[in-house]
N, C-alpha and C positions, 0 to 999 in steps of 0.2 A: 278470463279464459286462461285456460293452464299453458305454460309455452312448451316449448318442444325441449327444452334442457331441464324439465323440472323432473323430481321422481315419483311425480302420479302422469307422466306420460308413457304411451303404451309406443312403444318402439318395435320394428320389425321385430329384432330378434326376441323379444321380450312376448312378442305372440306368435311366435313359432316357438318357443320354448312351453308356450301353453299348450299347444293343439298339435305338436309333432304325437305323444302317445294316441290321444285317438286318433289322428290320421293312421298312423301304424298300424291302429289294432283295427282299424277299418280296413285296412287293405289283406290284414295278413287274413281277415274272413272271410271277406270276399275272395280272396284268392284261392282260401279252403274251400269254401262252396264251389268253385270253378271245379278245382281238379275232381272232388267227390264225384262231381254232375257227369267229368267226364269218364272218369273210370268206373261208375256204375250207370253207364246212359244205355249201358244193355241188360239192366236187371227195374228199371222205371215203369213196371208194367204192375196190374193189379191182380185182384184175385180172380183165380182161372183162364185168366192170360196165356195161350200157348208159346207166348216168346219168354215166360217169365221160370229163373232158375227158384225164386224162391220156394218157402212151403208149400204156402196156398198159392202157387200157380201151377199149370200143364205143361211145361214145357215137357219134361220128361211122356207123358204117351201122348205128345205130338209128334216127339221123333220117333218112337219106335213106329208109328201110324207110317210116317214118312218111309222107315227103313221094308216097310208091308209094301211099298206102291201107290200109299194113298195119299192124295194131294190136297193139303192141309191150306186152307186159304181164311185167312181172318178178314171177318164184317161189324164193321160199325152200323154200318145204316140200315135200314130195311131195303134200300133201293138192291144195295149191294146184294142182299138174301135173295130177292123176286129173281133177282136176272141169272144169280148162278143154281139155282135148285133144277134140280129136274131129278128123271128117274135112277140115274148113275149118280146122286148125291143126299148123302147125310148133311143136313142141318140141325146143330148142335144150339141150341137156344140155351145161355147160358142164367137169364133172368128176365122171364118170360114175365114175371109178376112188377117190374118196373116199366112194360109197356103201356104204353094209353090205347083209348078202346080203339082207336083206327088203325093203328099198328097192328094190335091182336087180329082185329077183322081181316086186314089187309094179310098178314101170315097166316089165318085160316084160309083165305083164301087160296095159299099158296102150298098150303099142306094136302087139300084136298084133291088137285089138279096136276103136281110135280110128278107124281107117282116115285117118289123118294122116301126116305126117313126122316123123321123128324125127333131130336132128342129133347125134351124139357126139362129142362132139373131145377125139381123142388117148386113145380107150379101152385101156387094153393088156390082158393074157391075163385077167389078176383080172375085169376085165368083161365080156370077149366071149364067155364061157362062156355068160352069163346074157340079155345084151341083144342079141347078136347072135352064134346058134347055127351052127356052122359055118365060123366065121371065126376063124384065129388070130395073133399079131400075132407079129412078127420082132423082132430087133432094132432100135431107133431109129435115125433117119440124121438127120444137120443138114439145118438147113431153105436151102431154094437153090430158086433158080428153075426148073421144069419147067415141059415140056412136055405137053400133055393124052393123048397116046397112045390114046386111045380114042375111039368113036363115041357118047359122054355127048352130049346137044344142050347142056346147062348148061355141060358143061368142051369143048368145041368153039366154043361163041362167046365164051367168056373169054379161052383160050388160055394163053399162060402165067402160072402165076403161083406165089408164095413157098408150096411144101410141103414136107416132109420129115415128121419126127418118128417117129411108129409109123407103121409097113409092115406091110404086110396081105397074107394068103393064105386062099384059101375051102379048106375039105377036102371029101374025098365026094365027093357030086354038091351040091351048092351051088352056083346060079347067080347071079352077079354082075357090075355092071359095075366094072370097074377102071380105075383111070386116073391120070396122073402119078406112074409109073413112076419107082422111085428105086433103081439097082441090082437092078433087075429084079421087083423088089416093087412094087404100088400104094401109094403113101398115100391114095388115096380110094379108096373102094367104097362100092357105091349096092345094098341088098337090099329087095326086094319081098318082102310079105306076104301072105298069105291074103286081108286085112279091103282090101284096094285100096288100102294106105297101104307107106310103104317108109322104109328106114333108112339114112342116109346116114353115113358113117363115114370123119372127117377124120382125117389122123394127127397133125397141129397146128390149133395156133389163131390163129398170126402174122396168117395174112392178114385176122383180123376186129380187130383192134390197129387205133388210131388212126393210128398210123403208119408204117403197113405199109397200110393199106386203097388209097391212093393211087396204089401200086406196081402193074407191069404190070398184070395182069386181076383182082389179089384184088379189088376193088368187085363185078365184073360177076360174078364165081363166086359170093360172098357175097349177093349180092342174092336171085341165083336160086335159089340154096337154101334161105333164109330166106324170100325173099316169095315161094314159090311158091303158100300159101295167105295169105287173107285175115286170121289172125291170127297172131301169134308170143310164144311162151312159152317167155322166156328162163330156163333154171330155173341160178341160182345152188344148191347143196348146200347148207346150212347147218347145222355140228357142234348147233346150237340145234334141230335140226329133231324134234320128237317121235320121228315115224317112225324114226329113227335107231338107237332104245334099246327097238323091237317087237319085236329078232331073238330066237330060241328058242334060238343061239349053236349050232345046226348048222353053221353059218357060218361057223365059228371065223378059216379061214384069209381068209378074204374082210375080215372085218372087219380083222387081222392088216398085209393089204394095201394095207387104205385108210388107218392109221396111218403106216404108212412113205410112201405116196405124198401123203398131207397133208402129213408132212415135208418130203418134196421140193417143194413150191410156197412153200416161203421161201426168198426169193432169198439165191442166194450171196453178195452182197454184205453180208449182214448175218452170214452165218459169219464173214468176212474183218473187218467191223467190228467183231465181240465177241472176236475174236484179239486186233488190236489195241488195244482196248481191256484186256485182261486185261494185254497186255505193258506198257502205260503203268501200270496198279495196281501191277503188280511194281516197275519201275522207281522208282513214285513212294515206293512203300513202302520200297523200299533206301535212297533219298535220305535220306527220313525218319527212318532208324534209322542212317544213316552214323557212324562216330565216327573224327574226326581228329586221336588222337593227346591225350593226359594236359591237360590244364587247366592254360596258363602265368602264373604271376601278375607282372602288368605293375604298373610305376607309376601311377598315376592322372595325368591330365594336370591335374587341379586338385585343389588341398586339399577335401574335404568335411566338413562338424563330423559328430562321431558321431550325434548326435543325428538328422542324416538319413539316414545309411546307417544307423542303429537303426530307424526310421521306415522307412524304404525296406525292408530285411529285414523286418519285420514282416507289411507289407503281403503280399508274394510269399507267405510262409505263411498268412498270412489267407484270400487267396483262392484257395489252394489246401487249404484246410481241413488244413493239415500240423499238429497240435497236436502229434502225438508227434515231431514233427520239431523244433518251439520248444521242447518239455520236456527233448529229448536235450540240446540247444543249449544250453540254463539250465543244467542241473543238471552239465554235463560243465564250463564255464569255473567254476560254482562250486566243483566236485573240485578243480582246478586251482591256484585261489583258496586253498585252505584246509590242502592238502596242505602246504604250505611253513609255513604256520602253524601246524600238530601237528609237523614234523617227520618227515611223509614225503616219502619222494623224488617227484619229479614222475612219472618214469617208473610208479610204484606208485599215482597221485592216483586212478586208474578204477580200484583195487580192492579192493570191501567187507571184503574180509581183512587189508588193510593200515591203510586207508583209517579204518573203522569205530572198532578199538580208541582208535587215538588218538585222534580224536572223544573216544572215552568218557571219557577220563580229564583233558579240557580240561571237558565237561559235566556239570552237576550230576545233570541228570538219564540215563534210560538210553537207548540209541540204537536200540529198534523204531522208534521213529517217524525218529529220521533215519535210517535206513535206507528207509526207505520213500520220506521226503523226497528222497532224493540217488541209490538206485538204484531205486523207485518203478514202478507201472505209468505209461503215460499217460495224461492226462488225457481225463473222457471229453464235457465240452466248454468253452466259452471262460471261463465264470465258473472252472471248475477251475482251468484255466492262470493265468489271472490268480493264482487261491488262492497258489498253489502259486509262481509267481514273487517272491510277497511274503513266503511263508514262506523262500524260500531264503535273502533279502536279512534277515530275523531271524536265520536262524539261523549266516549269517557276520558279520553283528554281534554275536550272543554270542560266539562264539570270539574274534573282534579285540579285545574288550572283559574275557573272562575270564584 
């Protein structure tokens, strides 16, 4: 076992001089991520978030909504939606197509009976079955500036403004207003209910975006839909939402639906980042494991005494815990060593068939134990290697000596 004065012992300061930089750089990170979290813990909000400054959030016609009278209240839950909706309230469904089918059911429910508004944006077939009967959605179209094409009073004193996304068709007899016509589809419709409340049905959400709201009429359309009553309940979805996990899984494909269209509300950009990111792993991994070709052995540009490249070797095994690496390393220059001194050839010194006898007949005693000594397991920790480097050094002193 190595003592405490030797220099393959690891001494306090000797492992604080290893591990003070990553300590550092652990701390100086974490302590970046602290301050970041706290000076942006008022912009942590997602896309169409009314608390959020970013692009794709509302913050901006949340407050002007606010600065109108109208009392802007955000829902995660479904519970939250049922208890605040009534006739003096817009509910703003911000992703109608990630609910499950008892959610939908449950807000149909509540559409029909509030005598309120009800906003959808960008519901496609998975929900219009449920929340707005009669109505079924086309293929998507990019979002571009239209024209209002209809007698809506809200989309007549806007005029144009950024829609596209899902495109709408009524079937039946289903009476609706339609308006900004996109290849011949609506992306808005406006359906009245029974209870004297009506459902409004965007085929996007751009023009409620911070930075889109400033563009042509999206403000003056967004206003009027949202504050047409005196309160507004913006209902964000939430996968956390109780109501989520009540379905009785008749639903099968709806739920089915909302998985894949959850998927699709992570931006593309972070597909594109986790590609690249995977190519640089590969990359860095190839680098890593490169091999250029056999190991050339150079002159030294300076004499070194053995004593420190012995020292310096050591060390490298040390703290890679290589024992059976130092043991091979011993016991093979002492083969080497001793071969020439029995009388075997060098080419024979590694083998116990050659190797062993002559030993025996140079040693008094019988060669189990140098057998063991010289082709040996390894050692199985430092005090052993020590043992065992000392007995080698005896037992090529008795040969040189017998």
């Amino acid at each position: 076992m190595t003592s405490a004065g030797t220099s393959l012992s690891r001494s306090p300061a000797h492992v604080w001089s290893r591990v003070r930089g990553v300590l550092l750089a652990l701390a100086l990170l974490i302590t970046a991520g602290f301050v970041l979290a706290l000076l942006r813990a008022d912009e942590q909000h997602g896309r169409l978030d009314p608390r959020s400054p970013n692009r794709n959030g509302s913050r901006a016609i949340a407050e002007l909504l606010r600065e109108r009278g109208v009392a802007v209240r955000v829902a995660t839950t479904l519970d939250e939606v049922t208890a605040a909706a009534g006739p003096d309230s817009t509910v703003l469904v911000t992703a109608p197509n990630v609910l499950s089918g008892a959610q939908r059911t449950a807000l149909r429910d509540t559409i029909g009976t509030s005598g309120g508004r009800t906003v959808l944006l960008a519901a496609d077939t998975s929900s219009l079955g449920t929340l707005a009967p009669g109505v079924t959605a086309d293929l998507p179209a990019a979002v571009r500036t239209l024209q209002p094409g209809c007698d809506l009073p809200e989309a007549r004193r806007a005029g144009s403004v950024d829609l596209g996304g899902e495109r709408y068709a009524t079937t039946g007899s289903t009476s609706a207003d339609a308006c900004y016509f996109h290849d011949g589809l609506p992306t808005l419709i406006r359906l009245e209910n029974s209870a004297g409340g009506d459902t409004v049905l965007l085929g996007a959400a751009d023009l409620l975006f911070n930075e889109h709201l400033a563009a042509e009429g999206n403000a003056s359309l967004a206003l009027q839909l949202l504050g047409s009553r005196s309160h507004l309940v913006w209902y964000l979805p939430s996968l956390t939402d109780p109501s989520a996990a009540d379905g009785d899984g008749s639903d099968g494909g709806d739920h089915a639906e909302g998985e894949a269209d959850f998927l699709s509300l992570i931006p593309s950009g972070w597909s594109w980042a986790a590609l690249q990111l995977s190519v640089a792993a590969v990359l860095a991994a190839v680098w890593r494991a490169r091999r250029l070709g056999p190991l050339v052995m150079e002159r030294l540009p300076a004499a070194i005494r053995a004593s420190e490249a012995t020292e310096g070797r050591a060390r490298l095994y040390f703290r890679a815990n290589a024992r059976d690496r130092a043991a091979a390393v011993l016991r093979s220059a002492v083969r080497g060593r001793l071969a020439p001194l029995v009388g075997v050839p060098l080419r024979e010194a590694h083998s116990p068939d050659a190797l062993l006898p002559a030993l025996s007949a140079r040693l008094a005693g019988g060669t189990d134990d140098v057998r063991d000594l010289l082709f040996g397991p390894a050692p199985f920790d430092d005090a052993a290697l020590v043992l065992l480097a000392d007995q080698l050094d005896a037992l090529e002193r008795e040969v040189r000596t017998s």
